[in-house]
C-alpha positions in Angstrom: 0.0 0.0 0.0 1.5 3.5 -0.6 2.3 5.4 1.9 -0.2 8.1 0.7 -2.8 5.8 0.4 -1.6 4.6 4.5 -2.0 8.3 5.5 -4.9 8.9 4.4 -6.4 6.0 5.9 -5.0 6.9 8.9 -6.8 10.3 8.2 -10.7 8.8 8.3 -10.0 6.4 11.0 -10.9 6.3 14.5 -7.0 6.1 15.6 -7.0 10.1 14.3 -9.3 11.0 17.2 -7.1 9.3 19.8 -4.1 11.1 17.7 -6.3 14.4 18.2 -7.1 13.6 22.1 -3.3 12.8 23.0 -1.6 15.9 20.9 -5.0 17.9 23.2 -3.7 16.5 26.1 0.1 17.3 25.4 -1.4 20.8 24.7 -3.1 21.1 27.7 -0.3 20.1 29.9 1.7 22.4 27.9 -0.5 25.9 29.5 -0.8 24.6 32.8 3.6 24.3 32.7 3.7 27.7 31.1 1.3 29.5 33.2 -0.5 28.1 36.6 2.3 25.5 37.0 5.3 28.1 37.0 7.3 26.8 40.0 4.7 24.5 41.4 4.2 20.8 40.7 0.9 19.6 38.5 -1.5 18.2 40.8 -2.7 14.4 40.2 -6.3 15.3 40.2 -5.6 18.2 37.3 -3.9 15.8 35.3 -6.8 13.1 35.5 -9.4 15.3 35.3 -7.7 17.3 32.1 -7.4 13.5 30.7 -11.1 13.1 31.1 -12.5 15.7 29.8 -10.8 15.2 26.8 -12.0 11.5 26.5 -15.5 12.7 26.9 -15.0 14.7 23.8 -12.9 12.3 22.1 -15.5 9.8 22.7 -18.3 11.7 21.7 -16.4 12.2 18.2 -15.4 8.8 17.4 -19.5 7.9 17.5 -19.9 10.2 14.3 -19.4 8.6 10.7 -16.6 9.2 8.8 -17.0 13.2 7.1 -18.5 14.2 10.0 -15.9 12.7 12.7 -13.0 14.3 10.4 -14.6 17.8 10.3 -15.4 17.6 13.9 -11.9 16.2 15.3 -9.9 19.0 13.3 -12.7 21.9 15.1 -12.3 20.9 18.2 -8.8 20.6 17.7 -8.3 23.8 16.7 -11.1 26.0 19.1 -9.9 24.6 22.0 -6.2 25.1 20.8 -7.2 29.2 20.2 -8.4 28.8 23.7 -5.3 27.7 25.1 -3.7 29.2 23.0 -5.8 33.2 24.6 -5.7 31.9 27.8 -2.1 31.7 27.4 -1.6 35.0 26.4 -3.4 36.5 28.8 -1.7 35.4 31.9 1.6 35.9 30.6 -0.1 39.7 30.8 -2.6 39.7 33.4 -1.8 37.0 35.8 -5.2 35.4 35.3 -6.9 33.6 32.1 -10.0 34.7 30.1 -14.0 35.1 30.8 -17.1 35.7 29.0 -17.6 38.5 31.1 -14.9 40.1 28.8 -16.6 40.1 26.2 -17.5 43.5 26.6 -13.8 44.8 26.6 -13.7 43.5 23.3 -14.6 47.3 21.8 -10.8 48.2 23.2 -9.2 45.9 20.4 -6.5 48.4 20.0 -5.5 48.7 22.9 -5.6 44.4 23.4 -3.3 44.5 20.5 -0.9 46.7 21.6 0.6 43.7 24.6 1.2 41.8 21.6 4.6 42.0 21.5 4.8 41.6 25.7 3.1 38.5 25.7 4.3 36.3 22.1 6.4 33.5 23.1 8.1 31.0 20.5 6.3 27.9 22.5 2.9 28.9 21.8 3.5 28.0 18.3 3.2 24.4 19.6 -0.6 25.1 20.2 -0.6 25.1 16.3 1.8 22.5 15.2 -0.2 19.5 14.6 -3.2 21.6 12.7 -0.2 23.1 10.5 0.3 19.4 9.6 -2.9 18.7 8.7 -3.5 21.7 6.7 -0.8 20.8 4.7 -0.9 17.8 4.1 -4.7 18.7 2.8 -3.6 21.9 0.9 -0.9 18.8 -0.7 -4.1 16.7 -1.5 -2.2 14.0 0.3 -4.9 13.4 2.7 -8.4 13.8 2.1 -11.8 13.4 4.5 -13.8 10.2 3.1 -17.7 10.6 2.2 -19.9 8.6 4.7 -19.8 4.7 4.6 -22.7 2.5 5.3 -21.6 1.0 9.1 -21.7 -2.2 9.8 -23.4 -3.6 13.6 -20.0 -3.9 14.7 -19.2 -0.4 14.4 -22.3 1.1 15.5 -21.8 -1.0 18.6 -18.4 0.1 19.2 -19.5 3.8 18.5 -22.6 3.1 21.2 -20.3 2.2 24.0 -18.0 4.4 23.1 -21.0 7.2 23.5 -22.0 5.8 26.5 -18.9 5.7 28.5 -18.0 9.4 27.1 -21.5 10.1 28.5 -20.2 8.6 31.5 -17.3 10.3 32.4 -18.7 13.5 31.5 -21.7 12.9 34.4 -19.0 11.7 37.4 -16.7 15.4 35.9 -19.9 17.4 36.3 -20.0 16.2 39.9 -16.7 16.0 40.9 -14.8 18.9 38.3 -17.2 21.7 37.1 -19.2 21.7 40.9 -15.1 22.5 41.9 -14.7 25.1 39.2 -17.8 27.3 40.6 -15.7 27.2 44.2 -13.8 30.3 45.0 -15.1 32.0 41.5 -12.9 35.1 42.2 -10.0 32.7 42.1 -9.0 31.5 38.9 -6.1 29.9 39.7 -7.9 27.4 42.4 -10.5 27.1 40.1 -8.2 25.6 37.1 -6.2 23.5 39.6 -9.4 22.1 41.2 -11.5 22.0 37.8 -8.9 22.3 35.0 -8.8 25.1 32.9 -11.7 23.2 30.9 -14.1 22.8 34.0 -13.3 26.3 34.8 -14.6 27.6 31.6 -17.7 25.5 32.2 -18.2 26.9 35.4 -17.1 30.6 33.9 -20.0 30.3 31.3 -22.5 29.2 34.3 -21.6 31.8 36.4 -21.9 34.5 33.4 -25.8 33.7 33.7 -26.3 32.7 37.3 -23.9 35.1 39.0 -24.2 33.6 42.0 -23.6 36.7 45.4 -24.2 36.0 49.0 -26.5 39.1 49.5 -29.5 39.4 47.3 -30.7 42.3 49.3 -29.7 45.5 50.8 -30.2 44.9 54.3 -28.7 41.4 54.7 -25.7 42.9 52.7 -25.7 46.0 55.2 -25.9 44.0 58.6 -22.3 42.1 58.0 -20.8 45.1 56.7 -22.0 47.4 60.3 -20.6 44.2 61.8 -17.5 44.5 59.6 -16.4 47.9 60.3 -17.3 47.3 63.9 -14.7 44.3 64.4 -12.4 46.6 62.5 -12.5 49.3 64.8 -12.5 47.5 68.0 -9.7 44.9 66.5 -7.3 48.3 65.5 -8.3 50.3 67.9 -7.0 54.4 67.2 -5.0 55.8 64.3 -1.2 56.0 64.7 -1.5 59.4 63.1 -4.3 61.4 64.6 -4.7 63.5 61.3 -8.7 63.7 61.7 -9.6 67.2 60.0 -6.2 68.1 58.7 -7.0 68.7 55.5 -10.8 70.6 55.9 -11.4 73.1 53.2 -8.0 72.3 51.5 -7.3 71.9 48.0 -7.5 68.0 47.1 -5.2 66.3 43.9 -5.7 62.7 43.2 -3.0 62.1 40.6 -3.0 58.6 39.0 0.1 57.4 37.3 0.0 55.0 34.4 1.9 51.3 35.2 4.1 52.9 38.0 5.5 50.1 40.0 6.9 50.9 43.4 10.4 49.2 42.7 11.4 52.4 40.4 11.2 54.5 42.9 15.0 55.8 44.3 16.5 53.1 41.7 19.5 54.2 39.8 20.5 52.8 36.3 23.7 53.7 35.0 24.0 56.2 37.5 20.9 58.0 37.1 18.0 58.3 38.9 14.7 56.2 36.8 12.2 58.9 39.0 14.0 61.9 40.3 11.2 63.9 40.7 8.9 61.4 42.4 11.9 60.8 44.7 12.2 64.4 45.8 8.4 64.2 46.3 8.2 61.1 48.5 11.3 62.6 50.4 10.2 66.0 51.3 6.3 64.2 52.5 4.3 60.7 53.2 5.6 57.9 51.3 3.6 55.0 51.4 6.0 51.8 51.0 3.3 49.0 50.8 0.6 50.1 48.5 -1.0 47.4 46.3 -3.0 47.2 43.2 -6.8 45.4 44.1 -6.9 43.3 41.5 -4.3 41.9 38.1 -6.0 45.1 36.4 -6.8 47.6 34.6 -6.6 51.2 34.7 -10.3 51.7 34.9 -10.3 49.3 37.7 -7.7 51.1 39.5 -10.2 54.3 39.2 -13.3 52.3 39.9 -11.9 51.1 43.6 -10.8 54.5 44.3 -13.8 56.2 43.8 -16.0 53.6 45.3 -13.5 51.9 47.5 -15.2 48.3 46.8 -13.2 46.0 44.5 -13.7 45.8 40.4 -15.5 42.9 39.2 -13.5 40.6 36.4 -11.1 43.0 34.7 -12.5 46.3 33.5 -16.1 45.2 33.9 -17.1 47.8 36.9 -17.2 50.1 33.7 -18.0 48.5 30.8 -21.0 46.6 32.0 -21.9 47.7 35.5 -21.6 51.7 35.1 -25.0 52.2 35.6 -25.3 51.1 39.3 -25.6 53.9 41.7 -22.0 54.2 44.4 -21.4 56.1 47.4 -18.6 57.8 45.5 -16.1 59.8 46.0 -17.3 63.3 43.7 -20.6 62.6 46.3 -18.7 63.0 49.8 -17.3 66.2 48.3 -20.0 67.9 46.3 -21.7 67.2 49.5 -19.0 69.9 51.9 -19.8 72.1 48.5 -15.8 71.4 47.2 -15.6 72.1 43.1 -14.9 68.2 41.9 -13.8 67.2 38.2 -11.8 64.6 37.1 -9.6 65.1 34.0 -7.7 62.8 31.4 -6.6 63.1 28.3 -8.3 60.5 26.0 -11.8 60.4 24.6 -15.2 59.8 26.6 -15.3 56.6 25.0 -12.3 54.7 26.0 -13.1 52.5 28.9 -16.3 53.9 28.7 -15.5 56.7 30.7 -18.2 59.2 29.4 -20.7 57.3 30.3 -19.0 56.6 33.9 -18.1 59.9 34.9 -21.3 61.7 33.3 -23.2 59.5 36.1 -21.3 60.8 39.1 -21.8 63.5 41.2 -19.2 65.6 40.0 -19.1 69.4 38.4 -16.2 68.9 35.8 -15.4 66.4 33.2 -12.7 67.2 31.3 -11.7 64.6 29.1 -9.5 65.2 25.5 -12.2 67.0 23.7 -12.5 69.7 26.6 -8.9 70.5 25.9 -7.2 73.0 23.6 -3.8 72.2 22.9 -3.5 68.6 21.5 -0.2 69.0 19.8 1.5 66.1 21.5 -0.2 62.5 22.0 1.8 59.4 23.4 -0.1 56.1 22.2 -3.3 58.0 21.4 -3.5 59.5 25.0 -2.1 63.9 25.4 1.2 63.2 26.3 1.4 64.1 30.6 3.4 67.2 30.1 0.6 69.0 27.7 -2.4 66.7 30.0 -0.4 68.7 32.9 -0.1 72.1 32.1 -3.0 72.6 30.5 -5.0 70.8 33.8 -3.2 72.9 36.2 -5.1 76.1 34.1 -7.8 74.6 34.4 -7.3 73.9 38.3 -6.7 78.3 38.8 -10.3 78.9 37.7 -12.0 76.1 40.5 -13.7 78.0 43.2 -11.9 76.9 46.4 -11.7 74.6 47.9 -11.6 72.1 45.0 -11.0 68.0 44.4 -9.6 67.3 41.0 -8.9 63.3 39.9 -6.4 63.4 37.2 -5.5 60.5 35.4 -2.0 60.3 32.9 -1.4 57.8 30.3 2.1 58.3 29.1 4.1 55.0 30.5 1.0 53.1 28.9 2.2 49.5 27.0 3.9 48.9 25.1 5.9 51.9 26.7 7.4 52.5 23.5 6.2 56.8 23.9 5.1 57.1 20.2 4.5 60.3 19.4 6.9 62.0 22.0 8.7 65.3 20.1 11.5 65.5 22.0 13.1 62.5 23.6 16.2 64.1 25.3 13.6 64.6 27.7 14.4 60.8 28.8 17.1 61.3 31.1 18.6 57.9 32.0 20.3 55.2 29.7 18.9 51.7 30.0 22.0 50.3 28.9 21.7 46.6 28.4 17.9 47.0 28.6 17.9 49.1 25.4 15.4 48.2 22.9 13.6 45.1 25.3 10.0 45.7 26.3 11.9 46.4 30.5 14.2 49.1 28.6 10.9 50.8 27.0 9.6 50.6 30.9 12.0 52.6 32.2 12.4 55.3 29.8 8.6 55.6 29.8 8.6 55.9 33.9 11.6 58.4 33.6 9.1 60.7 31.5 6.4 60.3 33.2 8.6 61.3 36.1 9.9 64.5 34.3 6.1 65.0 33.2 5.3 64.9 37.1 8.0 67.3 38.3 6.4 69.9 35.4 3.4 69.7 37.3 4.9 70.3 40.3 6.2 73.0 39.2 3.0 74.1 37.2 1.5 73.9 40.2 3.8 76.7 42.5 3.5 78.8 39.4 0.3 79.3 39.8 0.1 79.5 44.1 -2.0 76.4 44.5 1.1 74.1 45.9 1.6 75.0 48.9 -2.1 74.4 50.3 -3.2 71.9 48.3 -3.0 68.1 49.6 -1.7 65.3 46.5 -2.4 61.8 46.8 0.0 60.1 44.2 -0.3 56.4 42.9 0.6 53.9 40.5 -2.8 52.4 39.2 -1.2 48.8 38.2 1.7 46.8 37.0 3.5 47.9 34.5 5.4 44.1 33.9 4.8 40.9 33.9 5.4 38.9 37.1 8.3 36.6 35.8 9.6 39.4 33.2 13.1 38.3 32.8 15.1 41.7 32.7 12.9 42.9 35.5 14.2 40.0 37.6 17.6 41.0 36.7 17.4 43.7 37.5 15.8 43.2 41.2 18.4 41.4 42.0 20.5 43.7 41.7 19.3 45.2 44.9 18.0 42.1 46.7 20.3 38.7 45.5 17.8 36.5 47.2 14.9 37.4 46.1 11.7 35.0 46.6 8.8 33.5 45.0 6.4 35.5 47.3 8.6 38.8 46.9 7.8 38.6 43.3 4.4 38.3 43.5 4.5 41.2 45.9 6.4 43.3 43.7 4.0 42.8 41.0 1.0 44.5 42.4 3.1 46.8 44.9 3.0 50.5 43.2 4.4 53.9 44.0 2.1 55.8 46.5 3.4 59.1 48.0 1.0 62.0 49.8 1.6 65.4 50.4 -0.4 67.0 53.6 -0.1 70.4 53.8 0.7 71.0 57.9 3.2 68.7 57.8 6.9 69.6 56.7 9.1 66.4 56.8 9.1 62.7 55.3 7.0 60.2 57.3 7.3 56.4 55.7 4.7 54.2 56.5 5.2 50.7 55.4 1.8 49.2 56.3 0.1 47.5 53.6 -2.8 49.6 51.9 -4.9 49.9 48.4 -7.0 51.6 46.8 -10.1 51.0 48.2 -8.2 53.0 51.9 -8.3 56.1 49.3 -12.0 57.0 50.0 -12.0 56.7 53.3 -8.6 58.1 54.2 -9.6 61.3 52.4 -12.8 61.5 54.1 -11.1 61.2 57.7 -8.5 64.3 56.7 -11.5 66.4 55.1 -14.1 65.9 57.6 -16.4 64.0 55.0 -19.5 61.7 55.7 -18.7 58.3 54.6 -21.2 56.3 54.9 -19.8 52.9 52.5 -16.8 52.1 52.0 -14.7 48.5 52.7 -11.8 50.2 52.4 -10.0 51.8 56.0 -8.1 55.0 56.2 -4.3 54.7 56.0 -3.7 56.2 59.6 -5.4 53.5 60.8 -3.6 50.2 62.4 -5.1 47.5 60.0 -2.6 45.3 58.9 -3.7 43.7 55.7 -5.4 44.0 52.4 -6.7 41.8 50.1 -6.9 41.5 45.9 -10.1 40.8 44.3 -8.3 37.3 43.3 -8.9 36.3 47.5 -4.8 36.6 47.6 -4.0 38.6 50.9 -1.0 40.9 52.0 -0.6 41.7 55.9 2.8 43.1 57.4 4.1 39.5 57.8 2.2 37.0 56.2 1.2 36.6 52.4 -1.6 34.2 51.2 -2.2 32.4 48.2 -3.9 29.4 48.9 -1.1 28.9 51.3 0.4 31.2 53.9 4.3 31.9 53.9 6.4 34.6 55.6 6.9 37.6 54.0 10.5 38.1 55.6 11.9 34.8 54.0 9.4 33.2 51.6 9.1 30.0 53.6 5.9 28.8 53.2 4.2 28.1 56.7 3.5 24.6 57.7 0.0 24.9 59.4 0.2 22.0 61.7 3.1 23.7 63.8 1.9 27.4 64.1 0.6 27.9 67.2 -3.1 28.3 67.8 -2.9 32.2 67.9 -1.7 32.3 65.0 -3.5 30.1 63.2 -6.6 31.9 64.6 -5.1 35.4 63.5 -5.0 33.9 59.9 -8.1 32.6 60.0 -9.4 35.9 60.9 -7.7 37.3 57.6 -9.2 35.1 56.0 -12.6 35.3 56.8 -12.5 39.0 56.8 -10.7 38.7 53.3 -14.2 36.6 52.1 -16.9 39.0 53.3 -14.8 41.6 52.0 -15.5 40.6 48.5 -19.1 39.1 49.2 -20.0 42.4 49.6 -18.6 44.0 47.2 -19.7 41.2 44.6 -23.1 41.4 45.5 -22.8 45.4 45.5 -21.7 44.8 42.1 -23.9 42.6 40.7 -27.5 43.5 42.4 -26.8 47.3 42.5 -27.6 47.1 46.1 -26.4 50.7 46.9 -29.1 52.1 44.7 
């Protein structure tokens, strides 16, 4: 028989599908080693359950006839390769895999496409290898998919029991995998180590209709919060920096920086500072050492918790699906002690849907790029800081006093590559080795953002409002991935042992810094806080009614946050899934902490869970309407 002739045979048989089912498993395996199994070990009960759900669908394939089982094994071959193959490329960028719920993001294609370069590996070619093979071998009319024979009884008994023990399987996974995949739904990475990544897409799709909350209702929801804040207070007791009323009838910034990642800040390459003017900022006022993203993010999520101070729902959702719902925001608590509030950025209203958004909030200015004159200068579509800055402060002199102004800058935006910047001496440092790598195009985008920040510093004593005007400064997210190889070199540079848990901690940690006119001299506080402590900390220094927020302020003596992901940071411990030490990495071995202890982190953790009951069934039900 020719050899042709022997592939193509090969081709229409049965033995394809199992070829098809063991280059899907090989696949499989493949993500979980490049993305939830980085430095862990596969789980037995992953590996089994991947295995069976792909001889469920493997099963259910080989009961077609011939054209059909062909067609079929080379589609499901290739969508659930794609799916990979996304998933994949989204936690090398986010930390997490895909949703449904995304779907809506979908509208900010361009900006998807720019992480492009971040996030290709060579490897994920492998996701396409064997459909390659096929579609050449095809496109060489060497193989070709038979027309439907008439079965024999044999077959169509084989194809039966085949059926049947796919049908099965799948009913003992539905019990034992997808009820797994809907534990923990804010957790992705429990969910695909319990589940697999297949039952957590099952479970994903189920929970895009159910969306199952704890609180259905308003006053169930409010009870546990009262009881909440209540074991908060009595738990931390007083602020270590009585600071109540400081800041009434002051002048309030909130300046957002894009991607700026704590570990920047007072970092020298080649001699030069990466964020001299940040430095002199944090030096000469508060600098907050231990403030943390709420969720692998986005920038509208970053905006969303500060203005709310409850956690985003999957990433960028809280504005692209749930705008509508009515918060106890931010603009409110101000508007309501009659302060001018606006919030200004330099991109269009319809970028993360921000019209919309901000047009709902109880604020008297929205100044995004339309409201602006001068738009001479854009960096990756956004006004470049320096012309977002100058022009803002102009805007700023003609508030009524006292004011509240939320301004957000996009210039160290991926893929950091400043297109569109017209003079680039204005990068002061030289990234040396790091020249031309996506960590090089990091660092001179943070050094211009930096010297776009010290204009408006400067912008801002110009025009007298400086000296009595409080600014809250903060990185909104990561600017890197976790495991980004130059950014590891460079780390350890400055810390030679550095640990599994340090990086995680340096991947949501971000630049915070506060300046509190009254006091004159640098105060580091190395607590952990987010952004949901922004709200409330700015309504403890203003003398502002806060009547929701799950956030505390950052003068107060709690000792932990959390990340909408269930992870938690306290001063000493760090949890995901498991607790380890912050000082050392170690992970702690539960059996010989002492019952205190274990108590204390059981307390984290519970509080940790009703922290984001809440705010999911906030979310989700509107309940603060």
């Amino acid at each position: 028989m020719a050899k042709k002739e022997i592939i193509n045979k090969a081709f229409n048989s049965i033995e394809f599908v199992v070829f098809i089912g063991i280059v899907l498993t090989l696949k499989t395996f493949l993500f979980y080693h490049s993305t939830i199994a980085i430095n862990e070990s596969l789980g037995l009960d992953t590996m089994i359950g991947t295995i069976s759900f792909i001889i469920v669908i493997m099963c259910l394939i080989s009961v077609l006839p011939n054209r059909a089982r062909g067609i079929s094994a080379i589609a499901i071959d290739f969508l659930i390769s794609l799916l990979l193959f996304g998933d994949h490329l989204y936690y090398v960028y986010s930390n997490s895999v895909l949703s449904v719920a995304q779907i809506s993001n979908l509208q900010y294609g361009g900006e998807i496409m720019s992480t492009l370069p971040m996030v290709i590996q060579a490897s994920q070619i492998l996701y396409f290898f064997d459909i390659l093979i096929v579609l050449a071998l095809w496109l060489g009319k060497i193989v070709k998919l038979e027309k439907k024979e008439k079965s024999t009884q044999k077959q169509i008994l084989i194809r039966t029991m085949i059926g049947i023990v796919g049908i099965l399987i799948f009913c003992l996974m539905d019990i034992n995998y997808i009820k797994k995949g809907k534990e923990k739904s804010y957790n992705k990475d429990f969910q695909i180590r319990e589940a697999t990544i297949f039952g957590y897409h099952i479970s994903d799709i189920q929970n895009a209709f159910t969306m199952q909350t704890k609180y259905k209702n308003y006053d169930d929801m409010m009870e546990d919060y009262h009881q909440l804040k209540e074991k908060y207070d009595t738990r931390y007791g007083q602020e270590r920096y009585p600071l109540e009323g400081i800041l009434k009838d002051k002048n309030v910034i909130i300046l957002q920086l894009e991607s700026i990642q704590e570990f920047v800040v007072n970092k020298e390459i080649n001699g030069k500072p990466i964020t001299p003017n940040l430095n002199q900022f944090l030096s000469e006022n508060m600098e907050f050492t231990n403030m943390h993203m709420q969720s692998y993010s986005t920038t509208a999520d970053s905006e969303h918790t500060t203005i709310t101070s409850i956690y985003p729902m999957e990433n960028g959702m809280s504005f692209s699906k749930y705008f509508t719902n009515t918060y106890d925001d931010i603009f409110k608590l101000f508007n309501n002690k009659n302060y001018h509030t606006s919030y200004i950025h330099g991109n269009y209203p319809y970028f993360w849907n921000r019209g919309n958004v901000y047009g709902r909030l109880n604020l008297d200015e929205l100044v995004l790029k339309e409201q602006f004159d001068d738009l001479s200068e854009n960096i990756n579509g956004d006004l470049s800081d320096e012309l977002l800055y100058r022009q803002a402060v102009q805007k700023l002199k003609g508030y009524d006093n006292p004011f509240m102004s939320y301004i957000v800058a996009a210039s160290s935006h991926t893929p950091f590559s400043l297109e569109g910047l017209q003079d680039r001496s204005k990068i002061s440092i030289d990234v040396g080795k790091y020249k031309d790598t996506y960590f090089g195009n990091y660092l001179e985008a943070v050094n211009y953002a930096d010297y776009a920040f010290g204009i408006l510093i400067q912008e801002l004593k110009e025009a007298g409002l400086y000296e009595d005007t409080a600014i809250l400064v903060f990185g909104d997210h990561n600017g890197l991935n976790m495991y980004n190889e130059e950014l590891l070199d460079f780390l350890s540079y400055t810390n030679s042992e550095v640990t599994e848990v340090d990086i995680k901690l340096n991947y949501t940690r971000v630049a915070c810094g506060f300046k509190i006119p009254g006091i004159e001299h640098n105060i580091e506080i190395e607590k952990p806080i987010n952004k949901l402590d922004i709200k409330p900390t700015l309504a403890y220094l203003c003398n502002l009614e806060d009547t929701f927020s799950l956030g505390t302020n950052f003068f107060a003596n709690k000792d932990f946050v959390c990340l909408n992901n269930g992870r938690i940071i306290t001063s000493r411990y760090y949890y995901d899934e498991n607790w380890y030490e912050r000082k050392n990495g170690e992970m702690l071995i539960w059996e010989d902490l002492e019952e205190d202890t274990k108590q204390l982190l059981d307390e984290y953790y519970q509080d940790m869970q009703t922290e984001l009951d809440i705010s999911n069934s906030v979310s989700i039900h509107n309940l603060l309407k």
